[in-house]
VMD Tcl script that draws the C-alpha trace (Angstrom):
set ca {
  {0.00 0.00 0.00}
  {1.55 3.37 -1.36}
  {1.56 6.35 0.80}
  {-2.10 7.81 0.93}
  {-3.23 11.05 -0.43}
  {-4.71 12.87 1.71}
  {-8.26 14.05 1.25}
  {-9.96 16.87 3.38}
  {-11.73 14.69 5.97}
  {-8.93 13.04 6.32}
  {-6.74 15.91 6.92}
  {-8.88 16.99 9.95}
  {-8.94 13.40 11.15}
  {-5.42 14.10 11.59}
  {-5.33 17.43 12.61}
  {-7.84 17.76 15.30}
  {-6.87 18.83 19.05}
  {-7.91 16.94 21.48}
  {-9.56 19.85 22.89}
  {-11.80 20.35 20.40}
  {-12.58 16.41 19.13}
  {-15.16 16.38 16.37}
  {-17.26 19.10 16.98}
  {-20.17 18.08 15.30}
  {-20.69 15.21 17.72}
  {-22.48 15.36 20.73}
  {-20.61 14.38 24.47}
  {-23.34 11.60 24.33}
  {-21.51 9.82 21.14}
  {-20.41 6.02 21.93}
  {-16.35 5.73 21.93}
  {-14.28 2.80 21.10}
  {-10.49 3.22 22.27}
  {-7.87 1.12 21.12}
  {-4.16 0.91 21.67}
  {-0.95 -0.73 20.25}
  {1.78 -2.32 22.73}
  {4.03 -0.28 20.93}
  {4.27 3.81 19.53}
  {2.74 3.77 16.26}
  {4.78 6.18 13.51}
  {2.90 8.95 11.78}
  {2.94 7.35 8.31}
  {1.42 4.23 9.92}
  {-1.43 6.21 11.55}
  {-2.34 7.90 8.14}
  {-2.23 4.74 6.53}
  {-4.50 3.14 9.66}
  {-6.72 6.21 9.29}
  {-6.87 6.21 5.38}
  {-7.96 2.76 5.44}
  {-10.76 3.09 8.22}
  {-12.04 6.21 5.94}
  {-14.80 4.28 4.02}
  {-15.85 2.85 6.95}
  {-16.35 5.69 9.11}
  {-17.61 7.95 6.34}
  {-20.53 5.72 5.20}
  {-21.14 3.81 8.38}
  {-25.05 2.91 8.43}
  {-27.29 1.37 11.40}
  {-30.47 -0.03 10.13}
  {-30.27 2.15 6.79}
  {-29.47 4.99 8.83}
  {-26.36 6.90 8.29}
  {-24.26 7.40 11.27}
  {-22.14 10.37 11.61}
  {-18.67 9.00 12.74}
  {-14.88 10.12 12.79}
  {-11.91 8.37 13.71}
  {-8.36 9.84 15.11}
  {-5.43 9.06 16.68}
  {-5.18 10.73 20.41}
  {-1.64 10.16 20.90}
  {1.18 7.89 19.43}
  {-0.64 4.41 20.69}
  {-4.30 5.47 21.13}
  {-7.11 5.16 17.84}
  {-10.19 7.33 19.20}
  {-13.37 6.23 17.01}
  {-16.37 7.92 17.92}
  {-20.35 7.59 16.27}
  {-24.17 9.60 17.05}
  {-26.12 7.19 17.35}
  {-28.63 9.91 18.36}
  {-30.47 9.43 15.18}
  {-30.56 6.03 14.92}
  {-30.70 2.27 17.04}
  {-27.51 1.17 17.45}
  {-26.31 -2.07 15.30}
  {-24.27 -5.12 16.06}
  {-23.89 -5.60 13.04}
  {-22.25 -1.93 12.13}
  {-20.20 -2.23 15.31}
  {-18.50 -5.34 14.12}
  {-18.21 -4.07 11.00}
  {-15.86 -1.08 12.22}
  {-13.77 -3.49 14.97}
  {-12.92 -5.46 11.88}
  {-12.19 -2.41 9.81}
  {-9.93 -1.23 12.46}
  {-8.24 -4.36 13.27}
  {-8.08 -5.30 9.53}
  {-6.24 -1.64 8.51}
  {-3.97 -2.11 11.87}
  {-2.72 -5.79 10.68}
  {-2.39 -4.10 7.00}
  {0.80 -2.02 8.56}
  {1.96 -4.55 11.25}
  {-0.20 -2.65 14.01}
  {-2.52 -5.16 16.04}
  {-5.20 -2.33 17.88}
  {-6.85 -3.97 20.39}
  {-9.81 -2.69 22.78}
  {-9.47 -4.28 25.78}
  {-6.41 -3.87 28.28}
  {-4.00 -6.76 27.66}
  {-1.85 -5.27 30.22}
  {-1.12 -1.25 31.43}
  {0.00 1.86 29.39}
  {1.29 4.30 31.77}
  {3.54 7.21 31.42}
  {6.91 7.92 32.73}
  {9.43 10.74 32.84}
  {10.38 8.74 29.44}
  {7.66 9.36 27.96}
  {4.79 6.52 26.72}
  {5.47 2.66 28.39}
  {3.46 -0.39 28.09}
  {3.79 -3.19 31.08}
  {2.13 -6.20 31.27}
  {-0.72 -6.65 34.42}
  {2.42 -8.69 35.83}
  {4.69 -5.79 36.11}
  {3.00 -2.84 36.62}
  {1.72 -4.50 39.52}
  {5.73 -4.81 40.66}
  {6.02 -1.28 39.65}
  {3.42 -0.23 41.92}
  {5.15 -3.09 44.91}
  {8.52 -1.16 44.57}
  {6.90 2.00 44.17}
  {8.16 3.11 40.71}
  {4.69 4.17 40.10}
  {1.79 5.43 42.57}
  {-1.89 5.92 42.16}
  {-0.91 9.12 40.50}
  {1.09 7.68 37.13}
  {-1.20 8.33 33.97}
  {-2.22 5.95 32.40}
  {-4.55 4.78 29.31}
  {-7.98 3.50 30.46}
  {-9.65 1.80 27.22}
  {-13.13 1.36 29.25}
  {-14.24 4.96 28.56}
  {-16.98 4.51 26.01}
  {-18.57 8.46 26.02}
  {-17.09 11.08 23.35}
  {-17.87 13.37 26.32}
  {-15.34 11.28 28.58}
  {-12.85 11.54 26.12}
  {-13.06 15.32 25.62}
  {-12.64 15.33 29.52}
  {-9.70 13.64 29.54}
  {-10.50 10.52 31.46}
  {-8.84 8.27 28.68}
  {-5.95 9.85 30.26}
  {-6.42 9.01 34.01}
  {-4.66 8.40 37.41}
  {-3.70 4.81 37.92}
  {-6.59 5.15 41.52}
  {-8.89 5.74 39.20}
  {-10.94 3.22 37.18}
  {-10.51 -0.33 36.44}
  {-6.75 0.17 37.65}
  {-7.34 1.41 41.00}
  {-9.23 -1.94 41.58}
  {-6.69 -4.00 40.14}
  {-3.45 -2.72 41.53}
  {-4.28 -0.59 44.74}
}
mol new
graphics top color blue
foreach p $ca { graphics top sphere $p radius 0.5 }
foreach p [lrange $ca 0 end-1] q [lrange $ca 1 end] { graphics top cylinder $p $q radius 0.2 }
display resetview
């Protein structure tokens, strides 16, 4: 696959702050995070977000168009967010898009996964990934504390995201039960 061209929508997929994440979505939109064990270059990330284009653009629920947009949050995390306002959600549509994603992930090497397979946390060092193993021996020896960020892949609200708690403290959500 050739580098892609990059077409308008696709530009602002790219381009967006996170402060200002698809404005034409409501907070209530559903959210799917996913995240790569390792940082994912820029080239990949167009390529991952060129390929999940016809997907997103023309993403239907029971004949009903679904606004959606996809973007990359940070060098590991794939944001995709839909209305469903306007329509019944679809099983159907949803696994449509998992396999789009996971399909243009494998396409570049990438495997995106939505469900924590262990702990992304930053450091002074910038982005790590630790299995559930370690980080719980981080957090034994105190290399980390309920303050660390880290990536919680459980938020499922645009609204959450735009608030930040994709970024969270490790006390907070499904870590705080699982390693303090």
């Amino acid at each position: 696959m050739g580098t892609p061209v990059l077409i308008p929508r696709l530009r602002r997929m790219i381009e967006s702050s996170s402060v200002d994440l698809f404005p034409d979505l409501p907070d209530s939109s559903r959210a799917w995070l996913y995240a790569a064990i390792s940082p994912i270059a820029a080239q990949q990330q167009a390529m991952i977000l060129y390929a999940l284009e016809p997907t997103i653009s023309k993403w239907k629920s029971h004949g009903t168009i679904i606004p959606a947009h996809a973007i990359f949050l940070d060098e590991v995390t794939l944001l995709v967010a839909a209305d469903f306002s306007g329509a019944e959600m679809s099983g159907c549509s949803i696994d449509r898009m998992i396999a789009s994603v996971r399909e243009a992930g494998a396409d570049v090497g990438v495997e995106l996964v939505d469900t924590p397979r262990g702990v992304h946390h930053w450091d002074t060092d910038g982005l790590r990934f630790s299995t559930r193993e370690h980080f719980a021996e981080l957090v034994r020896t105190r290399f980390v504390d309920g303050g660390t960020a880290v990536l919680d892949l459980t938020v499922i609200t645009l609204g959450a995201v735009r608030s930040g708690r994709w970024k969270r403290g490790a006390n907070e959500g499904w870590h705080a039960k699982a390693f303090f």
